[in-house]
C-alpha positions as CSV (number, residue, x, y, z in Angstrom):
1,X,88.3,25.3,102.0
2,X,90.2,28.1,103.6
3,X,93.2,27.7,106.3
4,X,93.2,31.2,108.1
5,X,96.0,31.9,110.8
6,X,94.5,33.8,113.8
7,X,96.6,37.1,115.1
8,X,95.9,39.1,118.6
9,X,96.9,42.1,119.8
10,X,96.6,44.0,123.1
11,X,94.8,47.4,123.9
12,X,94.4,49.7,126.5
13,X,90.5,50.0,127.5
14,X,90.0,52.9,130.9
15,X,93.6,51.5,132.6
16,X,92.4,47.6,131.5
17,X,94.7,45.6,128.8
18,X,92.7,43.8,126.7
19,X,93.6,41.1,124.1
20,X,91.8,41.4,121.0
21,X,91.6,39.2,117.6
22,X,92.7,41.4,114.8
23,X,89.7,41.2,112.5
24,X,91.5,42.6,109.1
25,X,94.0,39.6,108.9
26,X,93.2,37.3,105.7
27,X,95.1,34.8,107.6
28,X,93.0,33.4,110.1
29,X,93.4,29.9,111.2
30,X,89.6,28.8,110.6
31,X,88.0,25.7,108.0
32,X,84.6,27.5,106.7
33,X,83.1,24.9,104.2
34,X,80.1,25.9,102.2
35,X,77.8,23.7,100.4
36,X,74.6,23.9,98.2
37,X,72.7,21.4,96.0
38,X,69.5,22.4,94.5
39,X,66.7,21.9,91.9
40,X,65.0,24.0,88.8
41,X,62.4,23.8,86.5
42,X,60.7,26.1,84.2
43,X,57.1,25.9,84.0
44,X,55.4,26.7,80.8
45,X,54.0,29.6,81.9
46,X,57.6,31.2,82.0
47,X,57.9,31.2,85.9
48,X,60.7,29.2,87.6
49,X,60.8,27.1,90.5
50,X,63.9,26.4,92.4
51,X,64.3,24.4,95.8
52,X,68.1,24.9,97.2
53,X,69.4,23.1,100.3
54,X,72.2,24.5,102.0
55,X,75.0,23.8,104.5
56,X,77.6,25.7,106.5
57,X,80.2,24.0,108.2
58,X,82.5,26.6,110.1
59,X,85.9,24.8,112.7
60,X,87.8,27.7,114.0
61,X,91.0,26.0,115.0
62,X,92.7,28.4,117.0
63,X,93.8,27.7,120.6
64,X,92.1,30.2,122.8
65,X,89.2,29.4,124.9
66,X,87.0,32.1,124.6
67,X,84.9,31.3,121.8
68,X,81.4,32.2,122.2
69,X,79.9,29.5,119.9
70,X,80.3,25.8,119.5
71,X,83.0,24.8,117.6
72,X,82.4,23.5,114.7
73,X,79.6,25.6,114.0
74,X,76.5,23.8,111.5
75,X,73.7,26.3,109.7
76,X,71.5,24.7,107.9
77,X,69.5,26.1,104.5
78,X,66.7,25.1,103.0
79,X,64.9,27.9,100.5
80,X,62.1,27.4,97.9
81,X,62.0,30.1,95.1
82,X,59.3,30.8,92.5
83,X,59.9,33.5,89.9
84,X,57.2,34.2,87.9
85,X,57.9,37.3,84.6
86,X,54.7,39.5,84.3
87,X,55.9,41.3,81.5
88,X,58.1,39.8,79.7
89,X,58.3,36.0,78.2
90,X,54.8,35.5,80.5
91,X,52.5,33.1,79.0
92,X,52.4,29.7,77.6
93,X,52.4,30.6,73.9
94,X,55.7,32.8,74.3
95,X,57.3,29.9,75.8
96,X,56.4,27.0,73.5
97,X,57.3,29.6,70.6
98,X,60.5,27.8,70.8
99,X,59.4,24.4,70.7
100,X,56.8,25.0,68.2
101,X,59.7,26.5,66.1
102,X,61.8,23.1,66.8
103,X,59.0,21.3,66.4
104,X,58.3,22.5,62.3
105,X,62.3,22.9,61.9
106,X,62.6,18.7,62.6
107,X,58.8,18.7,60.2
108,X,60.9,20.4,57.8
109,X,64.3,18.1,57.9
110,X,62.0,15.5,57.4
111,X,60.4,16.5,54.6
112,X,63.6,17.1,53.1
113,X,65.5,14.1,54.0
114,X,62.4,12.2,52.5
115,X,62.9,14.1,49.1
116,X,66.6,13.2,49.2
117,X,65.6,9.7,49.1
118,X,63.0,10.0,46.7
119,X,65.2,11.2,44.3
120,X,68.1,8.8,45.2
121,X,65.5,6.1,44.3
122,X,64.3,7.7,41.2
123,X,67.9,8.4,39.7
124,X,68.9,4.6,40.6
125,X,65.4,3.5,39.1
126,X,66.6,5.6,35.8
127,X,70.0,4.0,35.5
128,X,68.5,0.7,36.0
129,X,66.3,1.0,32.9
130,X,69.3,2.8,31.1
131,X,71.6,-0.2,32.5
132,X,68.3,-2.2,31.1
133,X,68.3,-0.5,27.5
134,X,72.5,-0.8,27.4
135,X,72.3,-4.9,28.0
136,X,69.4,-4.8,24.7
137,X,71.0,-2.7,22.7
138,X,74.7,-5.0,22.8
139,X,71.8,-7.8,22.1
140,X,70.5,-6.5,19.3
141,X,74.1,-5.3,18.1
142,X,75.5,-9.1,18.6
143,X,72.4,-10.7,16.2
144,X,72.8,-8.1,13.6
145,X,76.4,-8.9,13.6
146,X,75.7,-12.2,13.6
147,X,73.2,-12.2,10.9
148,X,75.8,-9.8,9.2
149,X,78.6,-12.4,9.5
150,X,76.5,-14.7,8.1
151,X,75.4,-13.0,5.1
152,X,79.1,-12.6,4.2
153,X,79.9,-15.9,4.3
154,X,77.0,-16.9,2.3
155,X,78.1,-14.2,-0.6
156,X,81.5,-15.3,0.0
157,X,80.4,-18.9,-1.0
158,X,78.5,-17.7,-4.3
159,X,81.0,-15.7,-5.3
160,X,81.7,-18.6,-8.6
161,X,77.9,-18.3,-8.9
162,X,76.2,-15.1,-9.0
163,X,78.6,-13.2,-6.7
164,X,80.0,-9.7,-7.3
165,X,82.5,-7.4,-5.4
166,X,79.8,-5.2,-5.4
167,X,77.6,-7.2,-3.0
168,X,80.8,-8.8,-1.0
169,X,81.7,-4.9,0.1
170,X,78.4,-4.4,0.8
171,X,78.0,-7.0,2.8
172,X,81.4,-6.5,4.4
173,X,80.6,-2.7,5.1
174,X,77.8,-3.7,6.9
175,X,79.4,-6.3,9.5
176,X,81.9,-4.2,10.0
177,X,79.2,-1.5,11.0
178,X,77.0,-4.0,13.0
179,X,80.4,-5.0,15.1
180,X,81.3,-1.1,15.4
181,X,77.9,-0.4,16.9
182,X,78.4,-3.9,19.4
183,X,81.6,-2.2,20.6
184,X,80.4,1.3,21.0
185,X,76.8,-0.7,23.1
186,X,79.3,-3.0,25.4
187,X,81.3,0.6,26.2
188,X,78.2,2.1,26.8
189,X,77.0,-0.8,29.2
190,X,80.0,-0.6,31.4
191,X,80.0,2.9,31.4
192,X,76.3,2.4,33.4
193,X,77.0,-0.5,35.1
194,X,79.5,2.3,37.1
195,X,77.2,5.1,37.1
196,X,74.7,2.1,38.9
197,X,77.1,1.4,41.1
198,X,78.4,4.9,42.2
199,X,74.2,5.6,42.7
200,X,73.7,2.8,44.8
201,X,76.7,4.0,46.9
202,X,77.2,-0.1,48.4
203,X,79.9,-0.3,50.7
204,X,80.2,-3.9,49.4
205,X,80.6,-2.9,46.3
206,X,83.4,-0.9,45.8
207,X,84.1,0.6,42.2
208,X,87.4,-0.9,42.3
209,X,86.7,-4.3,40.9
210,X,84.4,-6.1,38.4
211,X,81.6,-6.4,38.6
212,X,78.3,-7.6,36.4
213,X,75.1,-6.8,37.6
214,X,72.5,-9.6,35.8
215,X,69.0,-7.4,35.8
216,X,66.0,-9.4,36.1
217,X,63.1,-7.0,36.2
218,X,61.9,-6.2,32.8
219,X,59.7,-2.9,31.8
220,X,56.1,-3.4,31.8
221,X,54.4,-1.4,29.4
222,X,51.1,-1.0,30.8
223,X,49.6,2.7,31.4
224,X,49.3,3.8,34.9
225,X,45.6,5.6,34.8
226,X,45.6,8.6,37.0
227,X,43.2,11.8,36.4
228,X,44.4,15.1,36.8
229,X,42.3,15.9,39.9
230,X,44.0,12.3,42.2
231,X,47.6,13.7,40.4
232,X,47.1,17.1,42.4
233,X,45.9,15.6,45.6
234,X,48.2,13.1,45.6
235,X,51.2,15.8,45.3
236,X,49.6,17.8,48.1
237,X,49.8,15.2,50.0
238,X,53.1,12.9,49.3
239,X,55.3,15.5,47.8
240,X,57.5,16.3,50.6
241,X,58.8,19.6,49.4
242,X,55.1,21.2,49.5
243,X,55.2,19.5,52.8
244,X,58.1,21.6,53.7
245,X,56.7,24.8,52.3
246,X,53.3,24.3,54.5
247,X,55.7,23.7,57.9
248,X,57.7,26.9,57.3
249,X,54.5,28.9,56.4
């Protein structure tokens, strides 16, 4: 928008004043208002199609009469444009290069958000079964101290009989190793009883309290029967890093 203040002067023209607009004034009391909306696309064979409307709205405001146009003055636009390259970027192939490049680039994030979770899974599948062998192992620990415990009392209670200090150490030495090793099993349980819960990542879970996690799958022991031959296609075809390798390739 543009407010333009209009300045004359007067000539001299074969004995005949003359009054004149001075063109080079910046100031000149006129609203010219310019618009333009329009439309593009790129085809895929690199050429570029654009349809543009335009309109010109020009109000000279100025209060002489001789004006030799209607005032306001309206042009109207309307211009349709196709570009198409003949040498350069010409052809679909050159210009799906770029999608076919996105295209593998998302293949290849997938692939390796997919291995991400695989081994997520496999590393809280591991210290499940470690979590697992921890809660047996504080099991076993609390019989043998148990059975150990009761051995003691029993040489404890023969000692008028066939007793000896001998076999009361002994027996001694050995709960005291059985409820050593119960100790050392219930630090290792809650030791992965963390590391579980730092895997799993749970929001509602936080590390910050306690927590016992009861397990009630137990290991299986039977053989999983796969020949070499279904182990290599099978990896061709689910490992997703190999996946990756053939998108970038």
């Amino acid at each position: 928008l543009e407010f333009r203040r209009v300045l004359f002067r007067s000539i001299n023209v074969n004995g005949t004043v003359r009054r004149e607009r001075i063109p080079t004034d910046p100031f000149t009391n006129t609203h010219d208002d310019n618009y333009s909306i329009g439309l593009r696309k790129l085809l895929p064979t690199g050429a570029t199609v654009q349809l543009a409307q335009q309109l010109r709205r020009y109000h000279d405001l100025s209060d002489y009469d001789d004006k030799l146009y209607r005032n306001p003055f309206y042009e109207y636009g309307l211009q349709f444009q196709l570009r198409q390259p003949l040498l350069r970027d010409f052809g679909i192939e050159v210009n799906r290069a770029a999608i076919n490049a996105s295209r593998y680039r998302y293949n290849i994030s997938r692939q390796q958000l997919q291995l991400r979770i695989i081994n997520t899974l496999a590393k809280v599948e591991t210290t499940y079964w470690r979590l697992f062998f921890a809660r047996m192992q504080v099991k076993i620990y609390s019989q043998w101290a148990a059975r150990a415990n009761r051995t003691l009392q029993i040489v404890q209670s023969r000692g008028d009989y066939d007793g000896s200090s001998i076999s009361y150490a002994r027996a001694k030495a050995v709960l005291e190793k059985a409820r050593a090793n119960m100790i050392s099993a219930r630090s290792d349980l809650l030791q992965q009883q963390e590391v579980l819960l730092d895997t799993l990542n749970d929001p509602d879970l936080p590390l910050d309290k306690d927590w016992e996690i009861i397990l009630l799958d137990k290991p299986t022991m039977a053989p999983l029967k796969v020949t070499p031959a279904q182990g290599r296609s099978l990896a061709l075809q689910m490992r997703p890093e190999l996946t990756a390798q053939k998108s970038a390739m």
